[in-house]
C-alpha positions as CSV (number, residue, x, y, z in Angstrom):
1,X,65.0,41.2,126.6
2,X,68.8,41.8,126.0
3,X,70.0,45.2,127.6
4,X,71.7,47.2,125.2
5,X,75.2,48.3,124.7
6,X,74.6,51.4,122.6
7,X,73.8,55.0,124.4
8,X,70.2,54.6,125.2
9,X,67.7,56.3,123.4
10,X,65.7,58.6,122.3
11,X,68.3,60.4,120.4
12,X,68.2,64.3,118.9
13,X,69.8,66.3,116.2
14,X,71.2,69.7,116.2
15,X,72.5,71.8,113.0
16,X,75.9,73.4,113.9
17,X,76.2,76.8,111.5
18,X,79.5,77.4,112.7
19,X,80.9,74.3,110.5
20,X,77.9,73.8,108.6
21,X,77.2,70.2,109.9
22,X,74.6,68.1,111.9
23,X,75.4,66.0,115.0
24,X,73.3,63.9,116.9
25,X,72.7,63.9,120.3
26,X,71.8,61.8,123.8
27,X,68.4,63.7,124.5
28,X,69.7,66.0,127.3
29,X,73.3,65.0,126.7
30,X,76.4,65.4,124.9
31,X,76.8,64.2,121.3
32,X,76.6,61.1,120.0
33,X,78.4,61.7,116.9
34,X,79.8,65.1,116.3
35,X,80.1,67.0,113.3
36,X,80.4,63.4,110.8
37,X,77.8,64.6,108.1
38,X,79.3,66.6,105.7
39,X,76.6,67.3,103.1
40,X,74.5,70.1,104.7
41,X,70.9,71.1,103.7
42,X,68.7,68.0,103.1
43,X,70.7,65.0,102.6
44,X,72.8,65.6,106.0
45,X,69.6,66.5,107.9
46,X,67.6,63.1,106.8
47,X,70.9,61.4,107.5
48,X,71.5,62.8,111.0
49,X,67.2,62.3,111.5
50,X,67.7,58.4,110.5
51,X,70.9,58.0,113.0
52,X,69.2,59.8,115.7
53,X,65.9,57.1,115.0
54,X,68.0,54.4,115.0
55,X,67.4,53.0,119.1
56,X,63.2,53.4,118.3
57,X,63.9,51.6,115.1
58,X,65.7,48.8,117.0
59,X,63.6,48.8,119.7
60,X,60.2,48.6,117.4
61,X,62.3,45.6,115.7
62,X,62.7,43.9,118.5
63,X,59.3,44.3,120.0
64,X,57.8,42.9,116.4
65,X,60.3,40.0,116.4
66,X,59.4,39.0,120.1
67,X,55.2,39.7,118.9
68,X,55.3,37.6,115.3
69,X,57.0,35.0,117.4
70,X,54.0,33.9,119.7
71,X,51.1,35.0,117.1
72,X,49.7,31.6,115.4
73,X,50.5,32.0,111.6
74,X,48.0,30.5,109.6
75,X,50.7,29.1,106.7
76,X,48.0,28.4,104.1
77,X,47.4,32.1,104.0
78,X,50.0,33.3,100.9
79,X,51.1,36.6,103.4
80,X,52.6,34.0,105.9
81,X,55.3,33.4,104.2
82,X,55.9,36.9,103.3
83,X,55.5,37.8,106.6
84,X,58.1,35.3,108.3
85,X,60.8,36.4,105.4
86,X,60.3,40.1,106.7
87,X,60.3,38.7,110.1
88,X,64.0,37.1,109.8
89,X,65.0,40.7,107.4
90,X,64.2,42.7,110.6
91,X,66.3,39.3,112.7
92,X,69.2,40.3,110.5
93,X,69.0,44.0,111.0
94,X,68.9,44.0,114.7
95,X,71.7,41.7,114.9
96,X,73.9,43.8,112.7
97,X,72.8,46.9,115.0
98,X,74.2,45.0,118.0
99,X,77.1,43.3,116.5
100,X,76.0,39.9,115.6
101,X,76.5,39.6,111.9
């Protein structure tokens, strides 16, 4: 499997009261990205909690994409299709994630 570029995960958020923002974090390290979300409460905490998912998200992606790709597909079965167009979404979305648009 391709190493990656991005700071390895997992990834953690933190809620800064002194500026009323999140940030997101290296597990025992500094931040990742530091004090970006402006909209506190809700919004900025499910934003920060996606961001910091992100290297579990593209990892489970990849490990799917590697999986679906040595599973026999049965293509009379109407879900087979469905499944390889979800299959080549999740292609595009890693390769965005590592700068392969």
């Amino acid at each position: 499997m391709e190493k990656t570029k991005h700071t390895p995960g997992p990834w953690r958020t933190d809620f800064n009261s002194y500026d009323n923002q999140w940030r997101v974090y290296e597990k025992n390290g500094p931040p990742i990205i530091n004090s970006l979300f402006k909209p506190s409460g809700e919004i900025g905490e499910a934003n920060a909690r996606l961001i910091a998912a992100a290297p579990d998200l593209l990892e489970a992606c990849r490990e799917l994409w590697f999986a679906i790709q040595v599973i026999p597909v049965d293509w009379n079965n109407p879900k087979a299709k469905e499944l390889s167009e979800k299959a080549i979404d999740a292609m595009i979305a890693m390769n965005r994630a590592e700068g392969r648009e």
